[in-house]
C-alpha positions as CSV (number, residue, x, y, z in Angstrom):
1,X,-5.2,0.0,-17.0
2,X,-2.1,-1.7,-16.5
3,X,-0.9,-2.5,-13.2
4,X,2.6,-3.7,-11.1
5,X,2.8,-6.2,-8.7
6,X,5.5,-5.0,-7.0
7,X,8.0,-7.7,-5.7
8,X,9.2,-7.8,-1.8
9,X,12.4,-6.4,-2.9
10,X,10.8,-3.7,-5.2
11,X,8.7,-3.1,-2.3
12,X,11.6,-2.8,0.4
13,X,13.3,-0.5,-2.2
14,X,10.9,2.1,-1.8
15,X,11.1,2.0,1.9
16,X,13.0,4.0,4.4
17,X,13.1,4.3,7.8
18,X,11.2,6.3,9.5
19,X,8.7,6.3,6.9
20,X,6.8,9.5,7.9
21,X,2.9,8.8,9.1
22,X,1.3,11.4,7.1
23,X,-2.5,10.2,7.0
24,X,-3.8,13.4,8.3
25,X,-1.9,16.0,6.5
26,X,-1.7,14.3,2.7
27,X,-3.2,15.8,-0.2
28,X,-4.1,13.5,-2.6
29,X,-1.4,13.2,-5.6
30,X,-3.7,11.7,-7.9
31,X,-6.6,9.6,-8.1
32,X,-5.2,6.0,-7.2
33,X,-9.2,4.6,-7.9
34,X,-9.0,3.7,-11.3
35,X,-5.3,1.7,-10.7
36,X,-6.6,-0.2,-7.4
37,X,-10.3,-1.2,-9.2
38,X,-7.7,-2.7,-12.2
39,X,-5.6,-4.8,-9.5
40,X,-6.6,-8.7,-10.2
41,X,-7.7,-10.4,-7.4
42,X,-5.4,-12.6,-7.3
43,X,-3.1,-10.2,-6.3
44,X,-4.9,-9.5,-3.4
45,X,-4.3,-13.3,-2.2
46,X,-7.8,-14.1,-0.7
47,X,-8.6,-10.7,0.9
48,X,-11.2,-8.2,-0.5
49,X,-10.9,-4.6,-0.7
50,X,-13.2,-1.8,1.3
51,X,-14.3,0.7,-1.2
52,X,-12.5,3.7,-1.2
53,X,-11.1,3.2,2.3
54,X,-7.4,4.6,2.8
55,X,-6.5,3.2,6.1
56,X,-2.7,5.0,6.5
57,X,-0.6,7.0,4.2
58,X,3.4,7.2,4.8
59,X,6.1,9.3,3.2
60,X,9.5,8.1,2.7
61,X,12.2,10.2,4.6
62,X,13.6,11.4,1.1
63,X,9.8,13.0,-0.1
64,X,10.1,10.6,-3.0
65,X,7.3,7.5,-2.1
66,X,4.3,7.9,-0.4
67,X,2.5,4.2,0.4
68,X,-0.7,4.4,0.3
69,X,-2.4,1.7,2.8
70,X,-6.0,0.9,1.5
71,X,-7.7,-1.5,4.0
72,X,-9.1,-5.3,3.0
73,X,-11.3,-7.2,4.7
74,X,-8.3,-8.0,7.3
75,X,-7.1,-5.3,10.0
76,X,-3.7,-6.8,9.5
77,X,-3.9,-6.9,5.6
78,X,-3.4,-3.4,3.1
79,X,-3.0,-3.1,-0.2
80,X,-0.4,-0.9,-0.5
81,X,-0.1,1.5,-3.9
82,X,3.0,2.8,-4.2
83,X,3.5,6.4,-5.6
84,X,6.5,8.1,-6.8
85,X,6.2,11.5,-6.1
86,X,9.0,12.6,-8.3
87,X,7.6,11.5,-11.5
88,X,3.8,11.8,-10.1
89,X,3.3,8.1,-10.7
90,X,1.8,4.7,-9.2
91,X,5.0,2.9,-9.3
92,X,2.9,-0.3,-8.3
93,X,1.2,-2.4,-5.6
94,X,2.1,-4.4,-2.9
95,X,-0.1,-7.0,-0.3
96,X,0.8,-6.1,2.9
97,X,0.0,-8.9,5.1
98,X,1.2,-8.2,8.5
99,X,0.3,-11.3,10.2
100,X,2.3,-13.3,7.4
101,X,5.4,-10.6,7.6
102,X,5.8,-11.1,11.2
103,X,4.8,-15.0,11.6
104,X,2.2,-14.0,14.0
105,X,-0.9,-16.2,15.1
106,X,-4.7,-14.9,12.9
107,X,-6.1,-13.5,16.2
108,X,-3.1,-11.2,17.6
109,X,-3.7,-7.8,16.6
110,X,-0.8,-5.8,15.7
């Protein structure tokens, strides 16, 4: 399967503020699975995925992305798959690090 690394700015692009917490109300879309188990590690920068573990879902203001978080081996870390709910597609993936995105210290939890 072919996966997309998606850039900061690709990333950014598919966000809007608020993005809408919808982790307890989301149906699934389709079955992200098969495109996170073909993500190379090194995309994942060091961290190591939880099987089958979707920590958060959001929804972009417009209805058109929902990020799907699915949790590492890092509270602060997600790999995020991006789905465009227009066209019913993984549009890619993206590392969420927290701790690197806000400059924090390891050991402060966010």
């Amino acid at each position: 399967m072919q996966t997309h690394k998606l850039s900061h700015e690709e990333y950014q692009a598919t966000f809007a503020a608020p993005m809408l917490d919808v982790s307890q109300t989301a149906e699934p879309v389709l079955d992200i699975w098969p495109y996170v188990e073909a993500v190379p590690q090194s995309d994942l920068e060091g961290f190591n995925l939880l099987d089958g573990i979707v920590r958060y879902v959001y929804q972009s203001p417009s209805d058109h992305y929902l990020h799907v978080s699915v949790s590492t081996d890092d509270e602060n870390a997600f790999l995020v798959v991006v789905i465009d709910l227009h066209l019913v597609r993984i549009t890619g993936h993206y590392l969420l690090d927290l701790v690197t995105l806000y400059d924090l210290n390891s050991s402060e939890e966010i």
